[in-house]
Backbone as CSV, one residue per row, in Angstrom:
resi,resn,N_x,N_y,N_z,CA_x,CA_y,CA_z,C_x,C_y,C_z
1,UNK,64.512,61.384,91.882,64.282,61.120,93.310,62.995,61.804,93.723
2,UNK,62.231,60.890,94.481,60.762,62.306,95.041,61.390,61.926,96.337
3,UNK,60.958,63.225,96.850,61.170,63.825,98.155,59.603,64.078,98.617
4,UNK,59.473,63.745,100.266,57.887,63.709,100.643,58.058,64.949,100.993
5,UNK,56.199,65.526,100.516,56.195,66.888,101.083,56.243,67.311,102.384
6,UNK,55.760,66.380,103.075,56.183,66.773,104.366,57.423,66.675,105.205
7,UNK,58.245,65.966,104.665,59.704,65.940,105.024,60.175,67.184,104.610
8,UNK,59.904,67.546,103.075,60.922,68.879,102.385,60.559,70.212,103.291
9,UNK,59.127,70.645,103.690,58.760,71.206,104.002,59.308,71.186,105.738
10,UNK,59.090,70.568,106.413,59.732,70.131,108.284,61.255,70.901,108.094
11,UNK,61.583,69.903,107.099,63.237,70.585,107.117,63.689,71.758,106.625
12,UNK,62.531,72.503,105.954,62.955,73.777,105.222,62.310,74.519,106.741
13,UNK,61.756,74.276,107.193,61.302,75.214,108.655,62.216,75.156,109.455
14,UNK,62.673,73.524,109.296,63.792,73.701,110.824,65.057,74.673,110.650
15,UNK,65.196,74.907,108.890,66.746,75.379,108.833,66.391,76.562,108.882
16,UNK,64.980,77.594,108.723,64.575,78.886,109.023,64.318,79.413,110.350
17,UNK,64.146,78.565,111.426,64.113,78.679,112.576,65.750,78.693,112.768
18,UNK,66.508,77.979,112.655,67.362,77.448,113.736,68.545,78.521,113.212
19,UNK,69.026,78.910,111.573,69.845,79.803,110.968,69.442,81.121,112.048
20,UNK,68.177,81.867,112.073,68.366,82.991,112.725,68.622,82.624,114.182
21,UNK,67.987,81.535,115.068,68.075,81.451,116.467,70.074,81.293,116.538
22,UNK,70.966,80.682,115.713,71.941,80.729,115.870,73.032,81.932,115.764
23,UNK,71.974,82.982,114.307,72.533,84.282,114.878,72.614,85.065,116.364
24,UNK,71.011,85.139,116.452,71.160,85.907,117.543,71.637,85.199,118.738
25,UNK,72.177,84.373,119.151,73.076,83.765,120.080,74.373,84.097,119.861
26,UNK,74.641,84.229,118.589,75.979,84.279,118.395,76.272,86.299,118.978
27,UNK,75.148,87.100,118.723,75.070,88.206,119.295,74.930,88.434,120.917
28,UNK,74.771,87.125,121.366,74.395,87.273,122.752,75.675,87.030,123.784
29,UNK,76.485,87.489,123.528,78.390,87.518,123.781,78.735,88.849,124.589
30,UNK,79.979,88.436,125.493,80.420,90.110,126.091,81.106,90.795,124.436
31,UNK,81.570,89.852,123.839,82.732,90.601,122.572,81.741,91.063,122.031
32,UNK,80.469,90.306,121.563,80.033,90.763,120.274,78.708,92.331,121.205
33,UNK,79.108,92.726,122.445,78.191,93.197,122.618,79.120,94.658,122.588
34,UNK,80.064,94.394,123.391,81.451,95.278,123.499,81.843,95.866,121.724
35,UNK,81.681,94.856,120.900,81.951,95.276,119.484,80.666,96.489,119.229
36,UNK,79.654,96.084,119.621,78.584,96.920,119.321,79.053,98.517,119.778
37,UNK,79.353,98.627,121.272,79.533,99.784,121.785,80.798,100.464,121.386
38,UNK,81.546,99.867,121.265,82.554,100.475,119.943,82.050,101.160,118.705
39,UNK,81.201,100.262,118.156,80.526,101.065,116.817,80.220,102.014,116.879
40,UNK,79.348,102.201,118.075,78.498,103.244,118.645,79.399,104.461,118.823
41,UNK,80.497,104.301,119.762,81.335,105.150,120.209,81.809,105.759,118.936
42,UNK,82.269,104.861,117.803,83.165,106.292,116.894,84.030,104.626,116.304
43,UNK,84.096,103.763,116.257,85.070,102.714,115.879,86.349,102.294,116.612
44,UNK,86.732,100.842,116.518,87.728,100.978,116.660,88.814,101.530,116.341
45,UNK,88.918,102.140,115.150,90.277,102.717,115.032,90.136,104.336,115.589
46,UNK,88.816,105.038,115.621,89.056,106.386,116.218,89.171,106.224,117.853
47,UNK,88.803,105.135,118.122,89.105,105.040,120.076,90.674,104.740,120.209
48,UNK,91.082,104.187,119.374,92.317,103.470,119.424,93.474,104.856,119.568
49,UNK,92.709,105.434,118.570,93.815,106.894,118.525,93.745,107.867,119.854
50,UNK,92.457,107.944,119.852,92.433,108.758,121.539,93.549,108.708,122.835
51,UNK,94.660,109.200,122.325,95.512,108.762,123.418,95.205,110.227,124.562
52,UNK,94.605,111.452,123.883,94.084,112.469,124.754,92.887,113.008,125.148
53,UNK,92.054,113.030,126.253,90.813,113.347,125.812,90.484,114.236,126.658
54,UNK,90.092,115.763,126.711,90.178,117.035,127.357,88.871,117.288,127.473
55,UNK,87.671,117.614,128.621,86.766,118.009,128.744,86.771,119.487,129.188
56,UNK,86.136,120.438,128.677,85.552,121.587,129.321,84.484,121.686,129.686
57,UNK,83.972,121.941,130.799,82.485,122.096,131.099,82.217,122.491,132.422
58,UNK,81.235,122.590,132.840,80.648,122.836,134.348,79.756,121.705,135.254
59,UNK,80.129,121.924,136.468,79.485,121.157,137.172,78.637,121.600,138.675
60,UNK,77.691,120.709,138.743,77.249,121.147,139.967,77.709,119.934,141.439
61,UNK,78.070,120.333,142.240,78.734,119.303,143.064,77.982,119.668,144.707
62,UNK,77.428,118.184,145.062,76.921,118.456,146.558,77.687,117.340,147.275
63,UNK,77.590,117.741,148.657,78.585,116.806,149.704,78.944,117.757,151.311
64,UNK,78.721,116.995,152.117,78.613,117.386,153.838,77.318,118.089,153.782
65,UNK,76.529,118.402,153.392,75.440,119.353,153.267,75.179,120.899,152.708
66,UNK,76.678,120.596,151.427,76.535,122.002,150.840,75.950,121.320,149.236
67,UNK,75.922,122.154,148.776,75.997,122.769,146.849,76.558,123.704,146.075
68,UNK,77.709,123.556,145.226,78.166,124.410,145.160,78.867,123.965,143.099
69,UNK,78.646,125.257,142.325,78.688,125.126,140.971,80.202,125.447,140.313
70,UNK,80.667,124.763,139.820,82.214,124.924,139.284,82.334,125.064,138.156
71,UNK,83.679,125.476,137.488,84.045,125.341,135.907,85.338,124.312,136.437
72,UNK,85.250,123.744,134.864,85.794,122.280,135.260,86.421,122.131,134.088
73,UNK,87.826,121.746,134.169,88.644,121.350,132.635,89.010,119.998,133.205
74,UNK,89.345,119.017,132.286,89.352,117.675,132.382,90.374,117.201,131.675
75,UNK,91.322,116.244,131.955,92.339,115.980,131.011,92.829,114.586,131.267
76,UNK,92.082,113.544,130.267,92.574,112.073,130.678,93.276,111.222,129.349
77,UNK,94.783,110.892,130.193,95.330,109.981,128.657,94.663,108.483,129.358
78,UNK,94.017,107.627,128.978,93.256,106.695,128.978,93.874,105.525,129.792
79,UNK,94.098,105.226,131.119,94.666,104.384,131.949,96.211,104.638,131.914
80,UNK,96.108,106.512,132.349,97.654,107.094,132.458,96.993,107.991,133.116
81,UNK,98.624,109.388,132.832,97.826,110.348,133.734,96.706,110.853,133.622
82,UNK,96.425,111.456,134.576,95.080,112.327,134.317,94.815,113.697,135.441
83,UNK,94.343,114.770,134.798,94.532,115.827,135.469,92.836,116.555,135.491
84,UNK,92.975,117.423,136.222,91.693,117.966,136.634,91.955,119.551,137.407
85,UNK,91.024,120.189,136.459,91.288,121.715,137.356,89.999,122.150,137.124
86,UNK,89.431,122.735,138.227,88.470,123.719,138.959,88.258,124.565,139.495
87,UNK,87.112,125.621,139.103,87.089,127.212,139.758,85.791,127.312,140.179
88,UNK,85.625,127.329,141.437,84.400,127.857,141.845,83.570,129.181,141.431
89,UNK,82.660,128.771,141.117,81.648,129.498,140.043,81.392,131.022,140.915
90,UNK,81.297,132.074,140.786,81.496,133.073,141.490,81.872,133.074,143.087
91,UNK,83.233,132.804,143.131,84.047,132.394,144.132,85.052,133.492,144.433
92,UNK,85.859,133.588,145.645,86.357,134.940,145.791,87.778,134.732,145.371
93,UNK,87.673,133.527,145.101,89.307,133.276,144.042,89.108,133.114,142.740
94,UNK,89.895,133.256,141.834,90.175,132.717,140.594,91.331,131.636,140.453
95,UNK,91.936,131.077,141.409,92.908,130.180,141.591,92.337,129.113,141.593
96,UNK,92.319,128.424,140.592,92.232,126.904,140.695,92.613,125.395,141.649
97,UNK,91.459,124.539,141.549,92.195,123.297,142.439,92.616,122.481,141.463
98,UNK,93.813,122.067,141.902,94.293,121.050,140.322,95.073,119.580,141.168
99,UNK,94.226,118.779,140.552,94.427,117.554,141.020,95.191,116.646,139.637
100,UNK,96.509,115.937,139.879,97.068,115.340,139.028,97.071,113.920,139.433
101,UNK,97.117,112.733,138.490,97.223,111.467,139.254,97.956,110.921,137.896
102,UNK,99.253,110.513,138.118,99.747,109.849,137.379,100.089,108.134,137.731
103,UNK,100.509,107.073,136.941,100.631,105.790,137.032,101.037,105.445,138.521
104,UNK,102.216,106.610,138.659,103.320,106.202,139.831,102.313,106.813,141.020
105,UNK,102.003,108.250,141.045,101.706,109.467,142.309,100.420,109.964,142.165
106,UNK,100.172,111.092,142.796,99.498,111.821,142.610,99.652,113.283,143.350
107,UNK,99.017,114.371,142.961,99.397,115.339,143.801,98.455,116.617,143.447
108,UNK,98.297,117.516,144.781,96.937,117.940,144.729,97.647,120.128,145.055
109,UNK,96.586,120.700,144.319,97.097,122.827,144.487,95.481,122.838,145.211
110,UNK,95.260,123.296,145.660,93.999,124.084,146.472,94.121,125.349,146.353
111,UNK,92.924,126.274,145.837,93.049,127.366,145.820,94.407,128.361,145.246
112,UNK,94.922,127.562,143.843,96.536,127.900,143.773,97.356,127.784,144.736
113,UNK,97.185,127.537,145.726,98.525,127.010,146.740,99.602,125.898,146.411
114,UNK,100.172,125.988,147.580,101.498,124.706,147.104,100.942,123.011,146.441
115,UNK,101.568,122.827,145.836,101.590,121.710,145.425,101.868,120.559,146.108
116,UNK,100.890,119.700,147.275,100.843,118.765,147.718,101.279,117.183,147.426
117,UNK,102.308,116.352,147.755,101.365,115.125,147.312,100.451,114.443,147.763
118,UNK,99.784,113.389,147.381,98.004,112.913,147.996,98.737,111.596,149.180
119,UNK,97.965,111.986,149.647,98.007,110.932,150.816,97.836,109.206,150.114
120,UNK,98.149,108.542,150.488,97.639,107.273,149.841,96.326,106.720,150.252
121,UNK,95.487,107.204,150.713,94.122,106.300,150.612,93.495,107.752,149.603
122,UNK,93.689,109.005,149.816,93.373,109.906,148.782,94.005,109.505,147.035
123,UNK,95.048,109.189,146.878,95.385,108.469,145.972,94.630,107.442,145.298
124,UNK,94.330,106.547,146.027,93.740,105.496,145.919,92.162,105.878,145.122
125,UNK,91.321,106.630,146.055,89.873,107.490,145.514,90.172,107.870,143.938
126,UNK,91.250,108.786,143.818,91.393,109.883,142.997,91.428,108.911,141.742
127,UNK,92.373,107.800,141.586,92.744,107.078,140.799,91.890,105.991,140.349
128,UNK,91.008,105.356,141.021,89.464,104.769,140.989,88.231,106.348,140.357
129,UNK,88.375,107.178,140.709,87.467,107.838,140.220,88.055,108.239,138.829
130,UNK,89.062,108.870,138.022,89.124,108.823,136.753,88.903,107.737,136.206
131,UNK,89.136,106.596,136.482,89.332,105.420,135.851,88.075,104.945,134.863
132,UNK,86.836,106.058,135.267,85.814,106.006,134.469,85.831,106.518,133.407
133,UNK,86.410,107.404,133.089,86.783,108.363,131.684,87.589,107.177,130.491
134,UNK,88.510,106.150,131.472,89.970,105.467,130.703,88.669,104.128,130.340
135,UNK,87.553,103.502,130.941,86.487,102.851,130.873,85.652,103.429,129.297
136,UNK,85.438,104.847,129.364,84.741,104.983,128.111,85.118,104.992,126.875
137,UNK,86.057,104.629,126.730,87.221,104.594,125.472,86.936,103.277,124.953
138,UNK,86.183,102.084,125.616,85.847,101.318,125.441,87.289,99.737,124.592
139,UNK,87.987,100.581,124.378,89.201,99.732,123.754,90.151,99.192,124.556
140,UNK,89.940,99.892,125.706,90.943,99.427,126.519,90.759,98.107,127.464
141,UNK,89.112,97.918,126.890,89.238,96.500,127.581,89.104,95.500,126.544
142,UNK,89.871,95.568,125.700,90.894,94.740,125.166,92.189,94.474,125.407
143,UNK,92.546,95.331,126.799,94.126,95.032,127.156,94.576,94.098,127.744
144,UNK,96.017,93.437,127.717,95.694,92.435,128.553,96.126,92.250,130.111
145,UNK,95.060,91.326,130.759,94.878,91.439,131.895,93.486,92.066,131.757
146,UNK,92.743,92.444,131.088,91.166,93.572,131.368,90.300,91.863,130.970
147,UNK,89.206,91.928,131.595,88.118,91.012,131.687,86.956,91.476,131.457
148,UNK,86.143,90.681,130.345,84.525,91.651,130.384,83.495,89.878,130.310
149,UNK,82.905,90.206,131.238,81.655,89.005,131.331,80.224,89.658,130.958
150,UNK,78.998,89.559,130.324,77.843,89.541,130.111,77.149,89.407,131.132
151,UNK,76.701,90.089,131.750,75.453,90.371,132.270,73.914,90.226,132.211
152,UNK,73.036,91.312,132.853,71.923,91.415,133.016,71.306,91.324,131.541
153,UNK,70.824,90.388,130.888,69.937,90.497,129.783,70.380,90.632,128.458
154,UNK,71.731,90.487,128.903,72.891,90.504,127.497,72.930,92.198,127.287
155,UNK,72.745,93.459,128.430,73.175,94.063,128.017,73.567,95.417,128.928
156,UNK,74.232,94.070,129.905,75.198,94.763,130.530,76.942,93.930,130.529
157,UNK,77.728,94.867,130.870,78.767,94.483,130.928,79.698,93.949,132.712
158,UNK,79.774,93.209,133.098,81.054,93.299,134.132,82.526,93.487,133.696
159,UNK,83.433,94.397,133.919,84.325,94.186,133.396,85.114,94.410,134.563
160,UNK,86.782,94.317,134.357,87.525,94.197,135.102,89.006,95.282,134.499
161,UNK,90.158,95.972,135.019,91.410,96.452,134.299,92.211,96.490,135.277
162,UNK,93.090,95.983,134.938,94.352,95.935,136.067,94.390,97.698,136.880
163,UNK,94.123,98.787,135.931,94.447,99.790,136.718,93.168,100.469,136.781
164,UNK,92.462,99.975,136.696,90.896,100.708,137.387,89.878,99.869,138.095
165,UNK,89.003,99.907,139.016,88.007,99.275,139.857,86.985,98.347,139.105
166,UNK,86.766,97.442,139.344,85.709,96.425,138.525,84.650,97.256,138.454
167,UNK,83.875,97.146,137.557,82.759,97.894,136.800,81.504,97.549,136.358
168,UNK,80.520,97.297,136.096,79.158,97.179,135.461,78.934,98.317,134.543
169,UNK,78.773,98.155,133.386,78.250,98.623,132.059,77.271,98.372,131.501
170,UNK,76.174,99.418,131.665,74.751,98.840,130.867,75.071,99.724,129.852
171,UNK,74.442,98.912,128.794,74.017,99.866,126.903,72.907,99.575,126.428
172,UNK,72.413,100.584,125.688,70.960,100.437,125.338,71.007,99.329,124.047
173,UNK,70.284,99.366,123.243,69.915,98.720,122.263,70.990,98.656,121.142
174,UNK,71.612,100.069,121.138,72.116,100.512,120.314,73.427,100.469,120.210
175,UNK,73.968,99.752,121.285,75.118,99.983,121.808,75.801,101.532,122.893
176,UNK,74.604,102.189,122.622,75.072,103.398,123.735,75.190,103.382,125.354
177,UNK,76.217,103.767,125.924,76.842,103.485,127.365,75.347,104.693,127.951
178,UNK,74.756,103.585,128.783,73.508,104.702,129.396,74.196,104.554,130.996
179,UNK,74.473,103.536,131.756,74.852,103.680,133.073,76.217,102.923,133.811
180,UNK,76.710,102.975,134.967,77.886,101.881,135.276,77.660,101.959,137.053
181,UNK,78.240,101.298,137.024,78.235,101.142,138.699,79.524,100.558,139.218
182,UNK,79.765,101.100,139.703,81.404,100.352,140.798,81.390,100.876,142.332
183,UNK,82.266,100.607,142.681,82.538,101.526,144.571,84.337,102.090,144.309
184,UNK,84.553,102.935,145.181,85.972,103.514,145.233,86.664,103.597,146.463
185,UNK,87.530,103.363,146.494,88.181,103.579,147.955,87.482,104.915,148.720
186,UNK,87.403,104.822,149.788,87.202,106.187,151.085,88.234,106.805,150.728
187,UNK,88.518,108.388,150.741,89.335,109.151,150.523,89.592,109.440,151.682
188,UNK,89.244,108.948,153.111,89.656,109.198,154.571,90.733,108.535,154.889
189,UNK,90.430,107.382,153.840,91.342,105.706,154.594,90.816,105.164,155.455
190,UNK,89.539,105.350,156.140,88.660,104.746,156.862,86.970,104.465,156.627
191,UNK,86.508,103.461,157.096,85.402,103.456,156.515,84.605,102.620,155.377
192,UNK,83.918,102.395,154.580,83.463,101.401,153.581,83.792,101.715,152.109
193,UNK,84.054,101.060,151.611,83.839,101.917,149.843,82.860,101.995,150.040
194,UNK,82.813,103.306,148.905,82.045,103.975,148.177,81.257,103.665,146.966
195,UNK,79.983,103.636,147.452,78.956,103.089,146.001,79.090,103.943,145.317
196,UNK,79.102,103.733,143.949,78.978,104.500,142.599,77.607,104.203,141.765
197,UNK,76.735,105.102,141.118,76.395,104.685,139.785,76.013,105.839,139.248
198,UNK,76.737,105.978,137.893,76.892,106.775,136.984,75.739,106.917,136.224
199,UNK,75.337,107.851,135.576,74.571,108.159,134.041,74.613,108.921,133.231
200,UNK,74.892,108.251,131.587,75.079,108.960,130.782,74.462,109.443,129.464
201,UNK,74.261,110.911,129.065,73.079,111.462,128.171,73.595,112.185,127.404
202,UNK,72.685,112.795,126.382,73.342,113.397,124.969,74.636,112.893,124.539
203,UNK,75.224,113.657,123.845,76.915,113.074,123.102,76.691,114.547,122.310
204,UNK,78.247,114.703,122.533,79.657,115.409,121.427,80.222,114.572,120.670
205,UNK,80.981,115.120,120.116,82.204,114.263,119.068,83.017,115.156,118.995
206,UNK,84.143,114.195,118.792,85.594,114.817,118.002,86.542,114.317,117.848
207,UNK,87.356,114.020,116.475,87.624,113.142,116.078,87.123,111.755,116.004
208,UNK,85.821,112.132,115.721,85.202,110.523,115.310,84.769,109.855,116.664
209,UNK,85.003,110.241,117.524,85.022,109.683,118.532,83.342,110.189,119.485
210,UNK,82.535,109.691,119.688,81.409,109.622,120.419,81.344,109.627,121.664
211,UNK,80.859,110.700,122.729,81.082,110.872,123.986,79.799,111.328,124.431
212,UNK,79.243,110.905,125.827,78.685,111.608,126.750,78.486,113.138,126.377
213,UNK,77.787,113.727,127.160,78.032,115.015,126.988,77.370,115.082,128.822
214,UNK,76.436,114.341,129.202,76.163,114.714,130.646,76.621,113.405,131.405
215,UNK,77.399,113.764,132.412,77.997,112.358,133.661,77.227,113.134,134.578
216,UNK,76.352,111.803,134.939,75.950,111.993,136.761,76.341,111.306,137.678
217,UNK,76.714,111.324,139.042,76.893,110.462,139.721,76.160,110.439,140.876
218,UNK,76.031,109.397,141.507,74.944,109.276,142.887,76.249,108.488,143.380
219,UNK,76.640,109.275,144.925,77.421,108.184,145.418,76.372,107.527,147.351
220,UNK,76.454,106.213,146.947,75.855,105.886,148.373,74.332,106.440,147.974
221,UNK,73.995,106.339,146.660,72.643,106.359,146.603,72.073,108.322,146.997
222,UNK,72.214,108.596,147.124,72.988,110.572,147.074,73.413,111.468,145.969
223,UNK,72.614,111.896,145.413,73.264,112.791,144.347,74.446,113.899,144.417
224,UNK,75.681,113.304,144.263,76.791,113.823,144.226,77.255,115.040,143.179
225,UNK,77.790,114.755,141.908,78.474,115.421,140.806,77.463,115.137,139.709
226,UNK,77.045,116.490,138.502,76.195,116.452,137.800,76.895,117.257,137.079
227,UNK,77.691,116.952,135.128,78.905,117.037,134.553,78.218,117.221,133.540
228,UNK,78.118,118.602,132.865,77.756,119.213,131.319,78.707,119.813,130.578
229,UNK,79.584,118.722,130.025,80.588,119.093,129.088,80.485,120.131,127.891
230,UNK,81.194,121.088,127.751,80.287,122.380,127.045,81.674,121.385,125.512
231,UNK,82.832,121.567,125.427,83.567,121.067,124.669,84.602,120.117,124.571
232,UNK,84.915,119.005,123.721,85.164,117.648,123.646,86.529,117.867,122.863
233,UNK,87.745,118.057,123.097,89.168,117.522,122.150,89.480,116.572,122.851
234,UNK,89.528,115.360,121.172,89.904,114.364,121.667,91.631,114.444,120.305
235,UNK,92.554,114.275,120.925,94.204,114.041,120.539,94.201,113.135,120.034
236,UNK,95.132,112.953,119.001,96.063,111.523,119.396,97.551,111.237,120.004
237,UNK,97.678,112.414,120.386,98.913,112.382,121.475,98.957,113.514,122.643
């Protein structure tokens, strides 16, 4: 059989063009982008295990027109409870504020005092604001009922979870979580949500697992909470 050279040749270009243009489309997906940031994070099977994930660290926190520097322990089972205790950084107490929010409640100690429960639009805040920690685990929006759509440039995320606030997820190249954005209920019960957008820098590990090491937040465009995790246990129960 002869074959014309210019036919063999047309068609050996078209199948070198069109083989890679069909990869990288096939990369241009919420899954296959979400698969990426998994990688990144530590794998699926070390996120999967994370059923505990405990931060120690310090923070600097502004709001009404103060500034003021805390020690901060952190304790989130990943779209469950989650707990939080704080000591003001040379403060005339050593009694902690400890805020708990579980599936059902929530309930709040000030200064070691009695044990409150949260009001329900405080509820509401408290439970939208962890919900970012149960977000970086990245596995859980594989649950069902959770939604993730593609975004800005193929590399951001919208996602959605029955028990946390719709979300925006940007990642760099690499799959690394650099920013997010959502709003949260008013903790007044009156008033507008609350703009969010997060940013996230360096990384710890433990157990395989890949984390942040600095959370910032700007709320309403305002630099709010600025989060330097000194140490990372991550459980599997």
């Amino acid at each position: 059989m002869i074959l014309h050279r210019r036919t063999f040749i047309g068609g050996l270009a078209a199948s070198v063009v069109t083989a890679p243009s069909a990869w990288a489309e096939s990369q241009r997906t919420p899954d296959a982008l979400l698969d990426r940031a998994i990688d990144w994070a530590g794998g699926a099977e070390a996120l999967s295990k994370a059923k505990r994930i405990e931060m120690f660290g310090h923070a600097t926190v502004r709001g009404g027109g103060r500034k003021f520097k805390i020690r901060t322990f952190t304790s989130v089972q990943p779209f469950g409870t989650c707990l939080s205790r704080s000591w003001l950084v040379d403060g005339e107490s050593n009694a902690p504020n400890i805020v708990t929010v579980t599936p059902e409640s929530g309930t709040v100690s000030r200064n070691g005092g009695k044990t409150k429960e949260m009001p329900p639009a405080m509820l509401a805040h408290e439970r939208a604001q962890f919900a970012i920690y149960s977000y970086l685990t990245l596995v859980g929006l594989r649950d069902p009922g959770a939604t993730i759509k593609l975004g800005d440039r193929g590399r951001t995320l919208d996602v959605t979870h029955p028990l946390a606030p719709p979300t925006r997820l940007r990642f760099d190249g690499g799959g690394r979580l650099t920013d997010a954005w959502n709003s949260v209920p008013n903790p007044a019960g009156e008033g507008e949500p609350i703009a969010q957008h997060f940013e996230f820098s360096d990384e710890l590990e433990s157990a395989g697992v890949r984390w942040p090491r600095e959370i910032s937040i700007r709320q309403n465009d305002r630099r709010y909470f600025d989060l330097t995790i000194e140490r990372l246990v991550v459980a599997a129960r």
